[in-house]
N, C-alpha and C positions, 0 to 999 in steps of 0.2 A: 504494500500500500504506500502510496507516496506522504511521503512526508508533509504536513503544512508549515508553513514560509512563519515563523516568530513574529514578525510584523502585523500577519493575518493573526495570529493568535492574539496578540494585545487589542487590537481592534475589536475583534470579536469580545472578549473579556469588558470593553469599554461599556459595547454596549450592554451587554447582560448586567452589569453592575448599575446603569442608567434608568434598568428598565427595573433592578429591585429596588432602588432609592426613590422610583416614581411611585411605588407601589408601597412600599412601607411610610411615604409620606401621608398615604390614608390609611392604613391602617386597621384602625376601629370598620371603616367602611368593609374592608377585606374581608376583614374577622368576620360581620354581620352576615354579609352576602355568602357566608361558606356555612355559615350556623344555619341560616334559612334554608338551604337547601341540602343538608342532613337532615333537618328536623323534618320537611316534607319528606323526603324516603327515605327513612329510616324509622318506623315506627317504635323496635325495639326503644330507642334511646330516647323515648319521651316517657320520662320518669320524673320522681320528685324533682319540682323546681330546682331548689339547691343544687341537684346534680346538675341539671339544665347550663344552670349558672359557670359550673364548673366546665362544662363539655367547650362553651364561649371562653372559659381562662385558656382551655387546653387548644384551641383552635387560634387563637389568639398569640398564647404563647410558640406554636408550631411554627406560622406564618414570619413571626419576627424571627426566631433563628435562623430560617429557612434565607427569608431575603437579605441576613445578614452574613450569611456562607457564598450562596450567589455573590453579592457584593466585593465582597472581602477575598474572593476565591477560593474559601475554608474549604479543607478536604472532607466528605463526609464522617470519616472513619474518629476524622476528630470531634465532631457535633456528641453534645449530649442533650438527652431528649429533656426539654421543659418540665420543671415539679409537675407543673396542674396536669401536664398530659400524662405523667406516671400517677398520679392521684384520681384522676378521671378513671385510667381502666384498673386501678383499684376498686373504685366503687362500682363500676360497672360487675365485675366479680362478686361483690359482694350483695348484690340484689339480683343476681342470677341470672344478668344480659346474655348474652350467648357470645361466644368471643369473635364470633364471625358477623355480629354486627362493628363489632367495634374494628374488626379489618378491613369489612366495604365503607364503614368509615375516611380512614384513610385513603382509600382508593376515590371515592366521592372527592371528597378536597380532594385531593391531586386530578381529578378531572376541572373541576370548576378552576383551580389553580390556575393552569393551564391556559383556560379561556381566558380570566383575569392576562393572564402574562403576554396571550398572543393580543389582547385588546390594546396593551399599552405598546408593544410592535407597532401596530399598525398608526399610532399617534405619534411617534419619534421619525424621522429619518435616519433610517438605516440604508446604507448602497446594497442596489441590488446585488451584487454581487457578494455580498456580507451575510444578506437574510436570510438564507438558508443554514448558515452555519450558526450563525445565533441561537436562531431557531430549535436544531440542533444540540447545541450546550448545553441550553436549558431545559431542554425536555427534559436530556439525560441526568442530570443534575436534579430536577424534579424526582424522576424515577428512583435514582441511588436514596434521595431524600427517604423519600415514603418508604422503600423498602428498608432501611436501617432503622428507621423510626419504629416502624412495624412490627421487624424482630426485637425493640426495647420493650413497647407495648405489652407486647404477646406474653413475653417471658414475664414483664411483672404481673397482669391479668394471673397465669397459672399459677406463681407462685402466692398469690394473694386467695385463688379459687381454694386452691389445697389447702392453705392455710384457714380457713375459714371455713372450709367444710368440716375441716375435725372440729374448729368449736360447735361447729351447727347439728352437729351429726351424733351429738351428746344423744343418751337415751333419754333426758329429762325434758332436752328441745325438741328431739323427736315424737314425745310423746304431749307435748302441749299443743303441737301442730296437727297433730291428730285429732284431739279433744277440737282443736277450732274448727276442723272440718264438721262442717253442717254436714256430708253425704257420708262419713262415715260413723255406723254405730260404735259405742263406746264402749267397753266393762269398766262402770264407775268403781269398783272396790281395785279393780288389777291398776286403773290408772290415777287413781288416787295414791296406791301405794308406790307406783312408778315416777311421779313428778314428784311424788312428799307434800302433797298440797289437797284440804277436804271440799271434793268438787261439789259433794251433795252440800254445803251450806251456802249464804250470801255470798257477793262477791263485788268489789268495786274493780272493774278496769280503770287503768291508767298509760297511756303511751309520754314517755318522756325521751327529750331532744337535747343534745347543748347545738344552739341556734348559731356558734360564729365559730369561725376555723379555727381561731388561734386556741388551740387547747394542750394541754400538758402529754395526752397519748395512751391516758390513762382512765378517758370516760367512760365505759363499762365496769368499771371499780368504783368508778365517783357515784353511777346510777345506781350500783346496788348496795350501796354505801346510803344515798337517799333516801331510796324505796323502803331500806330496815327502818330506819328514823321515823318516816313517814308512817309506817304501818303505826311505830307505837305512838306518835303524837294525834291520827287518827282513830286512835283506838280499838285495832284489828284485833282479832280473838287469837291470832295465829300468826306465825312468821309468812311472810308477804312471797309469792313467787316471781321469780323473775325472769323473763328470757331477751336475750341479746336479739334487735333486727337489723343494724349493721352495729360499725364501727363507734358511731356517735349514738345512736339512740336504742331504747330499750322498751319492752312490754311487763308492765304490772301488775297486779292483782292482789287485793287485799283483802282476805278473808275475814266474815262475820256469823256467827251463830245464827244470824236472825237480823231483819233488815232492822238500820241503824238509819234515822232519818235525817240525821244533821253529819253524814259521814261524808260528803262534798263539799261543806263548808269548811269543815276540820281540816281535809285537805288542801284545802283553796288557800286556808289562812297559813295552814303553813309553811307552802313553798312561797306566799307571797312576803311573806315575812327573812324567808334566808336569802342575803348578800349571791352567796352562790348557786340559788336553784337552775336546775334543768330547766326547760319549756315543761309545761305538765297539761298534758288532756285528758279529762274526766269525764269517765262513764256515768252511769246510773246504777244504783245498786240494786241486783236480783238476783233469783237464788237457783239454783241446782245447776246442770252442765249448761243449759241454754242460756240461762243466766249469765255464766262466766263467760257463753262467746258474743252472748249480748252489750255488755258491760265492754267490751273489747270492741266490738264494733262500732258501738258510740263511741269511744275516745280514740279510734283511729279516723273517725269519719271529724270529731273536732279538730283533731289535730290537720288534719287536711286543709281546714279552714283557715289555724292560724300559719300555716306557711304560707297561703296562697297571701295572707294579707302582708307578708314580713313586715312586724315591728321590730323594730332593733330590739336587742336587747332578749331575757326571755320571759315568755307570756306564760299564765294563765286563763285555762278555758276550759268550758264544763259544757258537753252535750244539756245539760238541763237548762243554760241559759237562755233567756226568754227568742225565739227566733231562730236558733242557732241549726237548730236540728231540719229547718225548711231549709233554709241555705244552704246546709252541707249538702243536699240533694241538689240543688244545684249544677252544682260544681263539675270540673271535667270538662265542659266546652267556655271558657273565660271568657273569648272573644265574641262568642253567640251573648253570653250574656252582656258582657259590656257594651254592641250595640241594641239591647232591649234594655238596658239601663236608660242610655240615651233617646233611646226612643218615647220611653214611660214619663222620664224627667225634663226631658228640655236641655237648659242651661242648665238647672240644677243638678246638674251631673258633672259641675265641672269639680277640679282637682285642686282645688285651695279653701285657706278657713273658714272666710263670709259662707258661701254654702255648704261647708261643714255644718256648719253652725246651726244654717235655714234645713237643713235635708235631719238634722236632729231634733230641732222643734217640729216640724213638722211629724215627723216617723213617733214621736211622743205623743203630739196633740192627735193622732189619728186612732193611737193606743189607748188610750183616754175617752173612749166615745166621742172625739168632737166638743169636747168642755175644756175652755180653756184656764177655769177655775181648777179643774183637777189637773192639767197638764201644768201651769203656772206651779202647784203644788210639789208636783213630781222636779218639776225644774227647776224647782226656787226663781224664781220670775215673778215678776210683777205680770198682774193679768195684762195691764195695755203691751207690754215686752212680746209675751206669747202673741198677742194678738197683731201685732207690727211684723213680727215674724212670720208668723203662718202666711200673711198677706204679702211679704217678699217674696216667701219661697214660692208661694203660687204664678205669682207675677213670673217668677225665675222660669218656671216651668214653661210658661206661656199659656196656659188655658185652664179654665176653673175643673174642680173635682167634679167628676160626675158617677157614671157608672162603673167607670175604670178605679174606683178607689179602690180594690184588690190587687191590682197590677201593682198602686202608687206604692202602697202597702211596703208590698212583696220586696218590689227596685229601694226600697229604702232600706228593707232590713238587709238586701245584698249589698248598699254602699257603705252600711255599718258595719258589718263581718268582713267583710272581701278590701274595704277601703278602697287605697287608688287604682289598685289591680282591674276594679270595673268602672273606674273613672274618665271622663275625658280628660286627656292630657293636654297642656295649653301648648298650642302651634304658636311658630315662631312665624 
């Protein structure tokens, strides 16, 4: 094969470098346009938000290595693959994605990549005689890219699956996951004795989360460290069981002899009261095995809630609070909802305090029978205040209550639970 001419090679090298510095100049744009188009074909990897969030750090962080190797001429063998991208198909492992989503992954980007990179070709002048070898470099540079990256991926993914299958694959996990299956019968004495936990009495489920990354690496000792405390400050008859659902968060249960009717407030009060709580979602308490998967169900269905809304920080919430439990059914389609928010609301659907404010008085006053003596009460307001209010919000919306006040209802208890998730966002 004949050799190419040094000269040709630096030229070539100019532009490739021209074309990653045009391209890592946007960046965040790159990042978006490659997340949108895994997230439509790839159904696997539309999981918890959070991961979500992660899968954009780890596509984010790819792209900037990537056009920083291009640029700089870095050999691939020297690139090391981004934390969030090693942390991504961690958790991917750990909720039981299939590893072959997270490879056509890669292969996805690296197609879109591609069209990204030939777009910016075709906006530079390059000499003909050049564009083909450009062209060229970079593919191949693309391809070595993903394929090194791939095998980092893969290898951490399995070592993370294995690893985690033995905690999962305990007989105590295994046998709680049984108990939750609705389609499988149960032997209450065999699996009572198998978890260590008495299925035939009450039960309060609990899903607990630590909500932000920066954590010590040790939260599965923190949550069951928790959960104990918690049993005895809510006054369980029995030690609390616990099982791991990944890395960061856990499932709880706190057993009672006999329904206890203040045993969600006791709880409420006192993860709200410690410095370092978990997130904590709360069931309702019932009793025998459907009970336990009942209680479970509700506090995974709250918790669903308060991630979709991320508050900083971490929340409490309780499937019994007033609303909570229609919204959670909701949930799953965000976007269908957020434009029937706006639809229902108007303007008062937008995403700042004044209609914070008006979409809360109102969502009160409607609660209230329509009496603004009793919502004024609930609010601490002065009756003209509710009454100035209710009459913005309406105004906000654009058309008076009518037959639709179920909808109004409904859209109002989603802009309380969900917040700006199903809010309009202000255009620039």
């Amino acid at each position: 094969m004949e050799k190419s001419h040094p000269d040709s090679d630096v030229g070539v090298n100019r532009y490739v470098a021209e074309v990653a510095i045009r391209l890592h100049d946007r960046l965040a744009d790159v990042t978006s346009e490659i997340h949108r188009a895994l997230e439509g074909q790839i159904p696997d990897l539309r999981r918890d938000p959070r991961i979500m969030e992660l899968l954009g750090a780890s596509i984010e962080g790819n792209v900037d290595t990537m056009l920083h190797a291009l640029r700089y001429d870095i050999a691939v063998e020297r690139v090391e693959a981004p934390t969030a991208a090693l942390e991504y198909a961690r958790r991917l492992a750990q909720h039981g994605v299939p590893v072959h989503a997270l490879v056509r992954a890669y292969r996805l980007g690296q197609r879109r990549m591609n069209e990204l990179i030939f777009a910016e070709l075709h906006a530079i002048d390059v000499p003909d005689a050049m564009r083909v070898a450009v062209i060229e470099a970079m593919s191949a540079a693309m391809f070595e890219y993903i394929d090194w990256m791939s095998q980092q991926v893969v290898a951490v993914y399995e070592d993370e699956r294995e690893r985690w299958l033995e905690n999962q694959n305990s007989l105590r996990g295994l046998r709680v996951r049984e108990v939750l299956d609705a389609n499988k019968s149960v032997d209450l004495d065999a699996a009572t004795t198998s978890i260590r936990y008495p299925l035939r009495w009450h039960h309060l489920g609990v899903a607990m989360w630590y909500p932000d990354a920066d954590t010590d690496g040790d939260e599965l000792g923190r949550l069951q460290r928790f959960l104990r405390e918690l049993g005895e400050a809510a006054g369980a008859d029995a030690s609390p069981l616990f099982v791991a659902s990944d890395k960061m968060s856990g499932w709880g249960w706190l057993p009672y002899r006999a329904a206890v009717s203040d045993a969600v407030s006791k709880v409420r009060r006192f993860a709200l009261a410690r410095p370092d709580s978990p997130s904590v979602a709360i069931g309702t308490i019932a009793g025998g095995v459907e009970g336990f998967r009942r209680s479970h169900r509700e506090a995974q269905q709250a918790r669903g809630v308060a991630i979709i809304r991320e508050r900083r920080g971490s929340t409490v919430i309780a499937a019994d609070d007033p609303g909570l439990s229609v919204v959670a059914r909701m949930g799953g389609d965000l976007a269908g909802i957020r434009d029937w928010v706006a639809a229902v609301l108007g303007d008062l659907a937008g995403d700042n305090e004044n209609d914070a404010r008006l979409r809360e008085t109102l969502r009160v006053f409607l609660g209230c029978g329509s009496s603004y003596k009793v919502a004024a009460e609930e609010l601490n307001l002065h009756f003209n205040s509710v009454k100035y209010r209710v009459g913005r919000a309406v105004a906000r919306r654009g058309r008076e209550i009518g037959a639709d006040r179920l909808d109004i209802e409904l859209a109002l208890l989603a802009c309380h639970w969900y917040g700006s998730a199903v809010l309009q966002q202000k255009t620039r």
